[in-house]
Backbone bond lengths (Angstrom), bond angles and torsions (degrees), N, CA, C in turn:
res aa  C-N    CA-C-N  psi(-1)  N-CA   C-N-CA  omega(-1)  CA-C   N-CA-C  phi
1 X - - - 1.450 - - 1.533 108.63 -
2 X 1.086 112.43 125.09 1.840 112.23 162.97 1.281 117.69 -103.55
3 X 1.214 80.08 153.34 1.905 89.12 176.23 1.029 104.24 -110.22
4 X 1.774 100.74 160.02 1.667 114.39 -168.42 1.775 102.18 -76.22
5 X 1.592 87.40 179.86 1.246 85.39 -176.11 1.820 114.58 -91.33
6 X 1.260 93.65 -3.51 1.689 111.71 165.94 1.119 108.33 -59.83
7 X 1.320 143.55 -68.52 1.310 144.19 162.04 1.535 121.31 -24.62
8 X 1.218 115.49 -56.26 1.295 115.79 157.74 1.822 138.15 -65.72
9 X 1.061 86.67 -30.28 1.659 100.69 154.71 1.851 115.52 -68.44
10 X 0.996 114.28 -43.86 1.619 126.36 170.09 1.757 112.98 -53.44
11 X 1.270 98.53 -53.67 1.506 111.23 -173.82 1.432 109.28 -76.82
12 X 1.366 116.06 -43.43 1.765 105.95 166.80 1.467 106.68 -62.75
13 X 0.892 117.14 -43.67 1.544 108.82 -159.47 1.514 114.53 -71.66
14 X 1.518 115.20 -14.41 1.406 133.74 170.29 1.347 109.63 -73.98
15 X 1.220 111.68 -43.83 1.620 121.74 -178.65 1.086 112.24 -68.13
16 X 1.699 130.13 -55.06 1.417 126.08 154.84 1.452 133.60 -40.04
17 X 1.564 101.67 -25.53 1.517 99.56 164.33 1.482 123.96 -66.86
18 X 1.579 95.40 -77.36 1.232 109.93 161.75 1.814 128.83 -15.33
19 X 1.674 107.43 -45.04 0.763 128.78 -172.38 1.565 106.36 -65.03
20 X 1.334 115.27 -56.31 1.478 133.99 166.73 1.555 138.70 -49.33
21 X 1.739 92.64 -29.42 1.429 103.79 172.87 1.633 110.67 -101.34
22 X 1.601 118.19 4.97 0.971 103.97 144.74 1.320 136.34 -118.42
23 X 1.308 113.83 23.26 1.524 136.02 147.48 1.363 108.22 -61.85
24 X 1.191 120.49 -51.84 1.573 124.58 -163.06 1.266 109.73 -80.91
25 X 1.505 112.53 -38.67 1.413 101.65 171.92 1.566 116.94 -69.99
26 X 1.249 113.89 -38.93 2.048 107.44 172.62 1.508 113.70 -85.66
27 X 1.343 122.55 9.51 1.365 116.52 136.43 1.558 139.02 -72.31
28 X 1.287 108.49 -30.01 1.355 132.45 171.99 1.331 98.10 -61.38
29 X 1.408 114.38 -70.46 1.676 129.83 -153.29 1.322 99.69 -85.16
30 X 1.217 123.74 37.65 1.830 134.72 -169.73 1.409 107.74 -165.03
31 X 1.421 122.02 -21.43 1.423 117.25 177.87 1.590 93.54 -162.14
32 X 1.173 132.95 125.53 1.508 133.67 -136.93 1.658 79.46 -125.97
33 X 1.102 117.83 150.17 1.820 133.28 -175.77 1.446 102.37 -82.74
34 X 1.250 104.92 -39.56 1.744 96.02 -166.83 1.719 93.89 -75.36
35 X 1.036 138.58 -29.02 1.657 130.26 -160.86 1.734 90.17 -93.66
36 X 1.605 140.24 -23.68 0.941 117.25 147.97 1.154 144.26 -47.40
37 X 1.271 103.21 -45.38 1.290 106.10 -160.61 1.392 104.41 -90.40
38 X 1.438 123.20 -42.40 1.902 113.11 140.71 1.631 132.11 -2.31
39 X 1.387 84.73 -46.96 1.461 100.97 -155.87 1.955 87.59 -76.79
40 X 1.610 120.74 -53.89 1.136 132.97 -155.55 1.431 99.41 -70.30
41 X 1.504 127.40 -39.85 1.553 131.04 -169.74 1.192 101.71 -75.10
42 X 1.526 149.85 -30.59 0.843 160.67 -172.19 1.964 113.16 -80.02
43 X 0.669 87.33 -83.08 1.485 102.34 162.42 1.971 118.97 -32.47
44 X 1.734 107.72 -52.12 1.180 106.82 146.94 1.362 153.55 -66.23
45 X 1.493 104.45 -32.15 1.429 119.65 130.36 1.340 152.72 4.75
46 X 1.259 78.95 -69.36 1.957 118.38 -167.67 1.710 93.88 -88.48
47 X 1.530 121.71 -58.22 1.094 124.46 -174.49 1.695 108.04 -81.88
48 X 1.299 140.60 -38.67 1.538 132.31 -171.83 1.841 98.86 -77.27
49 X 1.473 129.12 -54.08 1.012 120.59 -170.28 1.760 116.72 -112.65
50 X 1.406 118.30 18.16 1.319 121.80 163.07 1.767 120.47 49.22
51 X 1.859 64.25 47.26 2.007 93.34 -160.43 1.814 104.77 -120.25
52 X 1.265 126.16 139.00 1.216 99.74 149.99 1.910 135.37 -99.89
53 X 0.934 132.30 163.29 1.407 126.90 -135.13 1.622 72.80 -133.73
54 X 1.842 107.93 125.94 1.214 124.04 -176.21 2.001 90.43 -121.89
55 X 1.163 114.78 138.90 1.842 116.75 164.50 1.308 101.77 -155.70
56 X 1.523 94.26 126.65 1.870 118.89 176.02 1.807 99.33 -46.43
57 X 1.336 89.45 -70.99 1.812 110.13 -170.34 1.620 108.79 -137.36
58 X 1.480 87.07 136.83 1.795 84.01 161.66 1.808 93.46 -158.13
59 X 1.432 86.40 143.42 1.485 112.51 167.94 1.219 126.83 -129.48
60 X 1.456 122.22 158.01 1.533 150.61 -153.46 1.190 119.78 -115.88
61 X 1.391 139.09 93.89 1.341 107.41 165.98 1.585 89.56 -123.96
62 X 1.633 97.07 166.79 1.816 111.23 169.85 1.068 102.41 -77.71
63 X 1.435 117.56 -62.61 1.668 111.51 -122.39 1.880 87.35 -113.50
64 X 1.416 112.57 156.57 1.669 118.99 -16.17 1.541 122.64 -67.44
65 X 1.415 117.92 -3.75 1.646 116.45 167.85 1.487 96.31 -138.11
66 X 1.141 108.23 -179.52 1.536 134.59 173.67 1.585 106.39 -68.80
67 X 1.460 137.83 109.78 1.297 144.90 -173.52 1.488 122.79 -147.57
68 X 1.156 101.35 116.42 1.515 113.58 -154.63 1.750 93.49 -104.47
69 X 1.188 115.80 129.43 1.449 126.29 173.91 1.692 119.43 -124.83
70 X 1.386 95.58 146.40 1.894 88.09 178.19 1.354 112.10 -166.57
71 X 1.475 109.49 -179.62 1.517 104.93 173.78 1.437 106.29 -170.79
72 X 1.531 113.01 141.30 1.145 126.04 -165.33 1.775 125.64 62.17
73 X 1.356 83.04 66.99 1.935 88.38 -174.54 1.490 98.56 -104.14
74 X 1.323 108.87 149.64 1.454 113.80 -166.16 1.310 116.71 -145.43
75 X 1.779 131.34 88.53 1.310 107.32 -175.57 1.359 126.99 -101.63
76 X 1.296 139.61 125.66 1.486 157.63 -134.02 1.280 96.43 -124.86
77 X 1.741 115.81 89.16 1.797 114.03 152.64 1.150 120.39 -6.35
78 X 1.257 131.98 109.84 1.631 120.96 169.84 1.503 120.49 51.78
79 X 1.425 124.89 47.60 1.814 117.43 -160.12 1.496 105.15 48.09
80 X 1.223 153.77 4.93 1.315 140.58 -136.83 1.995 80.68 -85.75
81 X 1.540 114.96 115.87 1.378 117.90 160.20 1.645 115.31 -87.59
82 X 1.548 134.88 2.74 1.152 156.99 -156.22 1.487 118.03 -103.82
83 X 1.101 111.28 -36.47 1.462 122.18 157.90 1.348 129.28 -140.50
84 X 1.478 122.08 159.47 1.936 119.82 -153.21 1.393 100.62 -47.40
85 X 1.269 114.87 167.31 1.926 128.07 174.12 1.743 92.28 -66.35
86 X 0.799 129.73 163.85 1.536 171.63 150.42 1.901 88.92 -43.71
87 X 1.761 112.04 -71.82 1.810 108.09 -174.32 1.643 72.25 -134.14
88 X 1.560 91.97 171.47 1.843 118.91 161.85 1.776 82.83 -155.32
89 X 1.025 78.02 147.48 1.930 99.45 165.49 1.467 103.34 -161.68
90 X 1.490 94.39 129.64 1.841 121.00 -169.90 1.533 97.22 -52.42
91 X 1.550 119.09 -68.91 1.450 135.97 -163.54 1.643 103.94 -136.75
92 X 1.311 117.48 132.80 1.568 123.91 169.74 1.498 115.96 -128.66
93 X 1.218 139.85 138.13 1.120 137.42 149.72 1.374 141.97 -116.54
94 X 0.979 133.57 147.60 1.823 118.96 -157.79 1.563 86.45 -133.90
95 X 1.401 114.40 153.02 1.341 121.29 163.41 1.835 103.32 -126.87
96 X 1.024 137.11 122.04 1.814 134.64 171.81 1.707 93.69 -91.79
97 X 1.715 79.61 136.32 1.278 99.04 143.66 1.556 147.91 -54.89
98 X 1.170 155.48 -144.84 1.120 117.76 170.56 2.042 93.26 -125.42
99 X 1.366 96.85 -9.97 1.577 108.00 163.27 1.655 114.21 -56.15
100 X 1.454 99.56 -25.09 1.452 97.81 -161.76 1.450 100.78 -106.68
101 X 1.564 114.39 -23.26 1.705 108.77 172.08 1.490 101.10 -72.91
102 X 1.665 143.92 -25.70 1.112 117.17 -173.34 1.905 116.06 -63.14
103 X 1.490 93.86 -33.62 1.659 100.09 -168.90 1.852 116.04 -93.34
104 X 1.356 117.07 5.67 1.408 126.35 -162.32 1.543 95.44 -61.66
105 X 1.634 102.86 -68.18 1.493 101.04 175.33 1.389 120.09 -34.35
106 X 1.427 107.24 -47.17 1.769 98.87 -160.91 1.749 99.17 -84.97
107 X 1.312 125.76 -9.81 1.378 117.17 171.53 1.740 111.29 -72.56
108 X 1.275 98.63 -58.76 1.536 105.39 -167.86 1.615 93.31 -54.98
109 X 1.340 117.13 -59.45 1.748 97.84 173.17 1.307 144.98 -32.55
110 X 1.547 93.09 -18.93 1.609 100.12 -167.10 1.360 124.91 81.90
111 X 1.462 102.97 3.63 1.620 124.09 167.56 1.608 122.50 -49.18
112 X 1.305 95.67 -46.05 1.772 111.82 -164.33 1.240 100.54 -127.54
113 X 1.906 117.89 151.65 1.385 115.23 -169.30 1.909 79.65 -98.89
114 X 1.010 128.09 -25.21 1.933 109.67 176.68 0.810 121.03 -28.19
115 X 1.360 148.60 134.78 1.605 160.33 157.52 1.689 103.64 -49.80
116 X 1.060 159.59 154.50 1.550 149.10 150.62 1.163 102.39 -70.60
117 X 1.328 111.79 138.01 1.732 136.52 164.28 1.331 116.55 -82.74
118 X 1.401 121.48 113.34 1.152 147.55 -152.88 1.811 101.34 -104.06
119 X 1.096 142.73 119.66 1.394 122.35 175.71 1.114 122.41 -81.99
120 X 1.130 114.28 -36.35 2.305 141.01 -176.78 1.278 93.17 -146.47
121 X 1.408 111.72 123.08 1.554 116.03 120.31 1.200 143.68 -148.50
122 X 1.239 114.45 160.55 1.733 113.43 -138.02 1.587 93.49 -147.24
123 X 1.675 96.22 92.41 1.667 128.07 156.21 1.606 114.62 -79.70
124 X 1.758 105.98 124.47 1.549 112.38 -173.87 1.571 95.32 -109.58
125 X 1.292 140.36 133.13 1.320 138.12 168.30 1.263 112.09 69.24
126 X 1.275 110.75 57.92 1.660 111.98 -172.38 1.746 99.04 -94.76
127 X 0.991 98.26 140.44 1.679 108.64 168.52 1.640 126.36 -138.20
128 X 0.916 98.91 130.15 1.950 109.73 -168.94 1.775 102.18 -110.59
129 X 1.499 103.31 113.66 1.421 103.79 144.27 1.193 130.81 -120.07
130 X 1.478 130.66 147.53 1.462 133.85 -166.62 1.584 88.35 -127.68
131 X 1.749 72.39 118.98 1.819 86.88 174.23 1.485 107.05 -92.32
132 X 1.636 114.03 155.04 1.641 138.77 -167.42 1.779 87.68 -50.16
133 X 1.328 90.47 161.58 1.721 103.09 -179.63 1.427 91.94 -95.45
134 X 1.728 103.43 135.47 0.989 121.30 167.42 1.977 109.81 -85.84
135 X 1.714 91.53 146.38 1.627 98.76 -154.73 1.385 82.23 -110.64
């Protein structure tokens, strides 16, 4: 008896799944999203506003979209502990589009000149100081 080639098309394509969802799961459980993406906001931070980027907590989840949560982010002119942060915000949350999860990587890299597309976000206790111009 042979089997079609449908069958075999079925069975690879199961295996490639399979295959994928357990990539994704020991990628997760080997390099955790929220300490990435820590790692990436920070780092951009440091380099776009010549700031350092302080956060209590922040968490990650995907599903059902990409949603970034946090609290107590704090960015400090130059480390400067001597005078107020530049912003503080109590709690923030961002939700991306899925336009904006394809290019995040290549923005935060410095890959792409696009800004990331943000869908919602929703800053509680936000505060802005603008320090005196330096002469």
């Amino acid at each position: 008896m042979k089997i079609p080639f449908k069958g075999y098309l079925a069975a690879a394509l199961l295996s490639v799944s399979i295959f994928a969802t357990a990539v994704g799961i020991w990628a997760h459980r080997t390099h955790p999203l929220d300490a990435y993406i820590r790692r990436k906001a920070v780092n951009v931070m440091r380099k776009r506003f010549k700031s350092d980027l302080e956060l209590a907590s922040l968490n990650v989840s995907v599903l059902p979209r990409l949603r970034i949560e946090g609290t107590g982010l704090t960015l400090r002119y130059r480390g400067r502990t001597d005078v107020p942060p530049l912003m503080a915000v109590q709690k923030f949350s961002l939700d991306l589009s899925w336009k904006g999860e394809f290019f995040l990587d290549a923005n935060w890299l410095g890959l792409s000149k696009r800004p990331p597309h943000f869908h919602i976000l929703r800053l509680e206790g936000l505060q802005i100081n603008i320090p005196p111009r330096e002469e």
